[in-house]
Every structure is written in C-alpha cells, then in structure tokens.
N, C-alpha and C positions, 0 to 999 in steps of 0.2 A: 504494500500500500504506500502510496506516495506521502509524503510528508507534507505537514502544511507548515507555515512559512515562518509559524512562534514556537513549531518543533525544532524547525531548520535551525535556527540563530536563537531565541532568547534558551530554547532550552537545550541547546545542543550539547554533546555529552561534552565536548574540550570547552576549558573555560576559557579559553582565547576566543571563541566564536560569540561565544554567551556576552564576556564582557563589551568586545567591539562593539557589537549588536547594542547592549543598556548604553555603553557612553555616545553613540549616534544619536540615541534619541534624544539624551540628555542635555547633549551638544545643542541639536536643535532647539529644545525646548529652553537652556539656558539662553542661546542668543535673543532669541523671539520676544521672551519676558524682558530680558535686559533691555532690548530696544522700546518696548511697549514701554516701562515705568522710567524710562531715562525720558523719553518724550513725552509722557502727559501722565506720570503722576507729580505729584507736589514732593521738594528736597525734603526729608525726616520723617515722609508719614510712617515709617515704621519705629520710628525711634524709641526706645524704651516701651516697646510693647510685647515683647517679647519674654520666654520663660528666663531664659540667660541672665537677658538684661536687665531684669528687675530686680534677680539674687547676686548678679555680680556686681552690678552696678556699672556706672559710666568714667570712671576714674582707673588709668595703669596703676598695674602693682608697683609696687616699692622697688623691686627689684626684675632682673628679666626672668631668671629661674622662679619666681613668682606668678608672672604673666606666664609664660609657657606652659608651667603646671595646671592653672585654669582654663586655659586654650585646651592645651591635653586630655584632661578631665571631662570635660563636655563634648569632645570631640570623640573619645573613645565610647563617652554612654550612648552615643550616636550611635556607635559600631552599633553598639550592642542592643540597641533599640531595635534595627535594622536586624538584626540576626532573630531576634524575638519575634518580632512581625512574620518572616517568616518560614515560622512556624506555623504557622497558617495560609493554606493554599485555597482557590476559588473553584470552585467547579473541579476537586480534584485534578487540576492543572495550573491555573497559575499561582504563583507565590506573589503573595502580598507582601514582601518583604522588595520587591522591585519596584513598587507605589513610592515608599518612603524613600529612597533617595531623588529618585524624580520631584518629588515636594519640595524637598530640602535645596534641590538645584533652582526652583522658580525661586521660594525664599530669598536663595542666596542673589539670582539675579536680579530680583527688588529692590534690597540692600543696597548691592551698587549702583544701581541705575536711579535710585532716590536720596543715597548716601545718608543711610539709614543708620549706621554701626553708631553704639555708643561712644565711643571717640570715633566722632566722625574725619573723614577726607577733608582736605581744601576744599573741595564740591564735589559733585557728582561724577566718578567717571564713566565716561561718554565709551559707548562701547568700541575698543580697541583692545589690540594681542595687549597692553598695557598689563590688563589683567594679568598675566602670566605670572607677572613680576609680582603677586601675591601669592598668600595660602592657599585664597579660598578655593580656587579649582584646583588644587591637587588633595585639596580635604574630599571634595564629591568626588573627585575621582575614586577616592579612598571608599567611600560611601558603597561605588557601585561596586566594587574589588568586592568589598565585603557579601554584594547582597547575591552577585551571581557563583560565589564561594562557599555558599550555603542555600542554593535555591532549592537543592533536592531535599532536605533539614525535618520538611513540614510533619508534623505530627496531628495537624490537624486539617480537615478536607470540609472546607463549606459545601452541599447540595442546596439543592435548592427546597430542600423541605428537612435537612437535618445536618448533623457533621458529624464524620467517623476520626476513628485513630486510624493512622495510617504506618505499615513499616515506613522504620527512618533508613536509609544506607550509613555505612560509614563514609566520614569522611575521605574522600583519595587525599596520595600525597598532594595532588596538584592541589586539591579546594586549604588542604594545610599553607601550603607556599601562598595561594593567593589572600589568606585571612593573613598572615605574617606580613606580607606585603603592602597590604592594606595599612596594620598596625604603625610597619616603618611609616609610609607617608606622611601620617600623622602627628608621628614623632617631628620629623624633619620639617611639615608644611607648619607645625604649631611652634617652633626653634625661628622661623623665618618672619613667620606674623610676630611672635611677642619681641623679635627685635625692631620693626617697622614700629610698633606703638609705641616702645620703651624710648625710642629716637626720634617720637613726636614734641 
C-alpha cells in the first residue's frame, strides 16, 4: 500500500526525514507570523504577559551564569513539556507533541516582530537572516529535535469516542542522539542569549 505523504516525512522511520519535514513547516510558519506582527501589530503587545515573564520578571541577573541558568531552566521545561505532550497521539497517528513546538515558533515570531521580550531590543527586528545572530531559532530548532525524537513515545491514543494505552517502542540510539542534541542547543543557544542581555 502506498504511503501517504504524513507517513512519508512527518512520521518517517529516520529522524532526519521527520525532522527536515517539522523545521519546513516551522520555517514557514515562523517567517509568515514574523512578517504579519512586525507589520500590523503594535511594539510590546506581548510584553509581560506571559508565564516567564511575570515569574522572572523584566530585569538581567546579576551575573551571566545567573541569566543563563534561567534561560536554561525554562528552556529545558520546554523540552520537557514537548516530550509530555507527546505522549498523546490523535486519531492513533498523530502526536501532539508536534502542535507545541509549532506554537512556541508563532510565539517566538510575535516576540520579535513586536519586540515583545522583557528586556526588550532597540525596536523591532524587521525580519532579516539578523535573527540568526540570536538564540531564539536554535532554541525551536531545539524544540523540534526534541518532538520528532520522541514522536513514537505516545502512551496514549485519542479516538474519537475514547483513548487506549498504546505499546511505547524503545527509544533507538538515533531518537537518544537526537534528544542529546537537542539538550546541547540549549545549553549553547541559552550561553549566547544571556551574554546578548548581560551586554545590554
């Protein structure tokens, strides 16, 4: 039987296929929001409205191993959010755990597109490779690493009139390398952000 086209790529067995497949959409979806909320929304409407921002507040730490350590710390419960999700798959096929980074990516492209962050930018930046020269796309990158590294995970199967427990596989080495991989990013894109802030 021929495959259909979310067998082909989102759930393909090599997580090389899987991943390309999540950061394509991602990609698209990040620039689209970027451009939408850089051009017609208003600079901070997201500003301190968020879960982060209201416990961490709008002020750097004291020091950089300070600020990285909170960068770290939210970024990893992220993982782990994402790995929890899922655990929960749709119609016994898709994982819900491929929803949440995709969110996280519009989010993130609001942020900059409205210069949203609690310490904020000079202004807005206007969408250019610019970005690069931040964390924040190699955190969602991170994001997606994680969610097609555990897509097979689900323990649980939404129907449409109930949900089963489902066998979990083991992890292969590859989905180990890809959650590892993941973890480094985050290390290294959150060491990158808290010295951009600490040198505001």
């Amino acid at each position: 039987m021929k495959k259909n086209m979310g067998n082909k790529f989102l759930f393909n067995d090599g997580i090389i296929v899987r991943f390309i497949s999540l950061f394509v959409i991602g990609a698209i979806l990040f620039v689209a929001v970027w451009h939408l909320s850089y051009h017609f929304l208003p600079e901070g409407i997201m500003r301190g409205k968020t879960g982060s921002a209201i416990i961490v507040g709008s002020d750097a730490a004291s020091t950089m191993f300070e600020e990285w350590s909170t960068i770290v710390m939210w970024n990893l419960g992220a993982l782990f959010l994402i790995v929890l999700i899922n655990f929960i798959r749709y119609l016994d096929r898709f994982p819900l755990g491929y929803i949440t980074p995709l969110g996280m990516i519009a989010l993130y492209a609001v942020f900059l597109g409205t210069n949203s962050f609690s310490i904020p930018m000079a202004e807005p930046l206007a969408p250019t490779l610019a970005v690069l020269g931040r964390g924040g796309p190699y955190e969602m990158t991170a994001y997606i690493l994680v969610a097609v590294a555990t897509y097979n995970q689900s323990r649980f199967a939404l129907t449409n009139d109930s949900y089963h427990i489902s066998p979990v596989p083991r992890l292969s080495l590859e989905q180990w390398v890809g959650i590892g991989l993941a973890i480094a990013l985050i290390l290294l894109a959150g060491w990158h952000e808290a010295a951009m802030i600490v040198a505001l």
